[in-house]
ZAMIFI-742842 format. One line per 3 residues: number of its first residue (from 0); for each residue x, y, z of N, C-alpha, C. Coordinates in nm, 4 decimals. Example, Ala and Ser with C-alpha at 12.3 -4.5 7.8 and 13.67 -1.06 7.14 Angstrom:
BEGIN
0	1.3190/-0.5690/0.7800/1.2300/-0.4500/0.7800/1.3200/-0.3300/0.7800 | 1.2850/-0.2250/0.7080/1.3670/-0.1060/0.7140/1.2900/0.0030/0.7870
This chain:
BEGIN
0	-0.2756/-1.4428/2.4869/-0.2670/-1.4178/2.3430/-0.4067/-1.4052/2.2801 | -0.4580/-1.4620/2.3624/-0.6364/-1.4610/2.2637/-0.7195/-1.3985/2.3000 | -0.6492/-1.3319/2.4207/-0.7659/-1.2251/2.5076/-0.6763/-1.0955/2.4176
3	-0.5679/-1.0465/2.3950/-0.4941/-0.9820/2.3007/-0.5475/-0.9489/2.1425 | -0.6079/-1.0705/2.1180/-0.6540/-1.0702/1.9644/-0.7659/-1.0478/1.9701 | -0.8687/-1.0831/2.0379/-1.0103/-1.0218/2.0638/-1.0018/-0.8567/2.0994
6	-0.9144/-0.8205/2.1215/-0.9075/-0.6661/2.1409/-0.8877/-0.5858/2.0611 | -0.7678/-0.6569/1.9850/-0.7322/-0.5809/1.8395/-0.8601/-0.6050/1.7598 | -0.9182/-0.7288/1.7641/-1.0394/-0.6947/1.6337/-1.1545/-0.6499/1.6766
9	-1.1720/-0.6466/1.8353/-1.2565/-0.5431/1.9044/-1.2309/-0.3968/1.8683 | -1.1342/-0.3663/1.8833/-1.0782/-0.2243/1.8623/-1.1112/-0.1850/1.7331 | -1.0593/-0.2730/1.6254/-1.1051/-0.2520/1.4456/-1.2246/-0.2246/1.4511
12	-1.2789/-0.3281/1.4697/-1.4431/-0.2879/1.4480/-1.4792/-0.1892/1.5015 | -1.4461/-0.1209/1.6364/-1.5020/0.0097/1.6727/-1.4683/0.1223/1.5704 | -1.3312/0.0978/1.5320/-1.3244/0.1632/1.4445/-1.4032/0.2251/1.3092
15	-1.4617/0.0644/1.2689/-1.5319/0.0784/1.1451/-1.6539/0.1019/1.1224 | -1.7110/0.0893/1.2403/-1.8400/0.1483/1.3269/-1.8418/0.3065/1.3095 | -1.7289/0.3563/1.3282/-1.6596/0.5382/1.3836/-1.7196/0.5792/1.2006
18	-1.6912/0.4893/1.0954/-1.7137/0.5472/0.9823/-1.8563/0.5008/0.8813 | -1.9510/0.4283/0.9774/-2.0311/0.4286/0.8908/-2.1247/0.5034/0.9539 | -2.2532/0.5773/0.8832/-2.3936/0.6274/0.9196/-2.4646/0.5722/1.0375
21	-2.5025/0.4488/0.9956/-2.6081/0.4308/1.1306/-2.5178/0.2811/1.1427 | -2.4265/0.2773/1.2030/-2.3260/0.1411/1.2932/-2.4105/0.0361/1.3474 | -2.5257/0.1395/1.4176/-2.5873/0.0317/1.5139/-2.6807/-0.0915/1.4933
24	-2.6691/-0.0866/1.3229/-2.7915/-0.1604/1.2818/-2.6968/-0.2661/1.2071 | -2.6075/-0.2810/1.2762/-2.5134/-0.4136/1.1969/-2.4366/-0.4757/1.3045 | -2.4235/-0.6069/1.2623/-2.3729/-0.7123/1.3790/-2.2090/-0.6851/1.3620
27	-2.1608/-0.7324/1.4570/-1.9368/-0.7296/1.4329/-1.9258/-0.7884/1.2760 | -1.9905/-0.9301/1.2808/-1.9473/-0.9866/1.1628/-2.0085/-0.9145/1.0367 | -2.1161/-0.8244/1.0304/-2.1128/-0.8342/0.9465/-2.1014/-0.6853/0.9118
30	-2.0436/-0.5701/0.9974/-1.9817/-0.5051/0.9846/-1.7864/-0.5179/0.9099 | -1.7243/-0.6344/0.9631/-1.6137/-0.6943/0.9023/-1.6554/-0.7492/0.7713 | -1.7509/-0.8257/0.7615/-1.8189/-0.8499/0.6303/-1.8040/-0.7124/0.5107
33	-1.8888/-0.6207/0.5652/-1.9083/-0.5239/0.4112/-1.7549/-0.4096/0.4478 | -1.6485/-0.4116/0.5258/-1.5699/-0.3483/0.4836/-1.4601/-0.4757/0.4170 | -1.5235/-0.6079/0.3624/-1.4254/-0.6504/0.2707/-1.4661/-0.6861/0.1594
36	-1.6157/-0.6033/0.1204/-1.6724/-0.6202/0.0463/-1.6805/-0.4579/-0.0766 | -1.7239/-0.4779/-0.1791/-1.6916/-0.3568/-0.2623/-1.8158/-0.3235/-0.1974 | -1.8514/-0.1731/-0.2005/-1.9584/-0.1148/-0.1555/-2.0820/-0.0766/-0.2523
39	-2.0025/-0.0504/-0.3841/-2.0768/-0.0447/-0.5109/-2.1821/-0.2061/-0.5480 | -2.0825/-0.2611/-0.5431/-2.1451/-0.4445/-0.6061/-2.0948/-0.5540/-0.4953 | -2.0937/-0.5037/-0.3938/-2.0680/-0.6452/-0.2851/-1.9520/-0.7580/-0.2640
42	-1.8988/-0.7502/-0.4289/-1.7963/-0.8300/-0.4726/-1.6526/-0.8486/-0.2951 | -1.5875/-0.9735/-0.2853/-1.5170/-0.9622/-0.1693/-1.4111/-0.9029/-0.2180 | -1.3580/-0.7947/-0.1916/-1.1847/-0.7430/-0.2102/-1.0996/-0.7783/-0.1585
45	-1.1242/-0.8384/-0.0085/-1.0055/-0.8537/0.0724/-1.0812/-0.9904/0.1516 | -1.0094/-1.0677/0.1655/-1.0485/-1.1751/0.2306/-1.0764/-1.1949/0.3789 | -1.1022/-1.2945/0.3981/-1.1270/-1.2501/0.5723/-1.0179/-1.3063/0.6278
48	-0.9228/-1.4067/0.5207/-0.7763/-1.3967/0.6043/-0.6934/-1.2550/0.6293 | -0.6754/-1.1923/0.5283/-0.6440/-1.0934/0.4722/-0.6534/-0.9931/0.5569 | -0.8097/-1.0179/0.5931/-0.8301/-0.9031/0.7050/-0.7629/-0.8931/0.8229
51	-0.8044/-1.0406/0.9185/-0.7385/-1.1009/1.0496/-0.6212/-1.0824/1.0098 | -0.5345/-1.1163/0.8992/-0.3995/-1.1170/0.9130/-0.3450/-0.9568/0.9483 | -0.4153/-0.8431/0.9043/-0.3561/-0.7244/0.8963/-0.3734/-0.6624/1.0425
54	-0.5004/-0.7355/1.1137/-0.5308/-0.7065/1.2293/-0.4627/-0.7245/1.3562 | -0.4105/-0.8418/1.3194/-0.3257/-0.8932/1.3732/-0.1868/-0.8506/1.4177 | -0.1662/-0.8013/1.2647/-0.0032/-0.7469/1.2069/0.0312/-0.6019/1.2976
57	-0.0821/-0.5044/1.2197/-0.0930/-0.3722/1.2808/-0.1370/-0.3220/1.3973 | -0.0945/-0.2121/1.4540/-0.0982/-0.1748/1.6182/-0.2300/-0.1111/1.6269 | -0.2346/0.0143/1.5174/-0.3739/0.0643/1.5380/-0.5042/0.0666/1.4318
60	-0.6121/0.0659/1.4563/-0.7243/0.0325/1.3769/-0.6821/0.1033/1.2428 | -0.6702/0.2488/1.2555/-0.6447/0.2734/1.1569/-0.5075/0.3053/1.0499 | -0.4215/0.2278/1.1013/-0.3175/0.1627/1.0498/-0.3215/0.0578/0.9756
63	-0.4609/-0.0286/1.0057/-0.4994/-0.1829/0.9738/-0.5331/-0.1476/0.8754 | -0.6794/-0.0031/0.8503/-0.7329/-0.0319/0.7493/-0.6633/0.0487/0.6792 | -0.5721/0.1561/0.6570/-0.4811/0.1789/0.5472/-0.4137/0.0793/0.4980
66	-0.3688/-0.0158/0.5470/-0.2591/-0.0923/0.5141/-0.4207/-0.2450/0.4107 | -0.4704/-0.2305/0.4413/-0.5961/-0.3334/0.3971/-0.6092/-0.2569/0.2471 | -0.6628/-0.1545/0.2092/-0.6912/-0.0748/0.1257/-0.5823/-0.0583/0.0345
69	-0.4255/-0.0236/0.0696/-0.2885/-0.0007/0.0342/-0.2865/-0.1256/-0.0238 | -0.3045/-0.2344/-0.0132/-0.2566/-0.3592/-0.0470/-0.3517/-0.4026/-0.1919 | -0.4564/-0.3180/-0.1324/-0.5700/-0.3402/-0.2635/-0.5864/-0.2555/-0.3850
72	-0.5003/-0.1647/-0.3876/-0.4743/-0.0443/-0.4631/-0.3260/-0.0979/-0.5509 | -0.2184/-0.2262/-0.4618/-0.1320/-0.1853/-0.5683/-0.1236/-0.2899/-0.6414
């Protein structure tokens, strides 16, 4: 189960890596850090339960982060 969950949030993060400019100049955490952060003012939008929980929930990365964003929109 925990070698399972390290994959899924392995997998996310590659994901979120796939959408920024230069990926390589940021650690896992704190790549998970600024996508739960506003990008304009830093402010947190989504928590870091919030996050793990969706990561958890959803099959693919980018299923996670629609459904992260979707939740923050309604």
């Amino acid at each position: 189960m925990l070698k399972a969950t390290e994959e899924k949030v392995n997998k996310y993060i590659e994901y979120l890596r796939s959408l920024l400019d230069e990926p390589e100049l940021l650690t896992d955490e704190e790549i998970l850090t600024k996508f739960r952060s506003c990008f304009c003012c830093d402010e947190e939008i989504i928590s870091k339960s919030e996050q793990m929980h969706s990561i958890l929930e959803f099959d693919t990365p980018k299923r996670i982060h629609k459904k992260l964003y979707e939740q923050m929109n309604s």
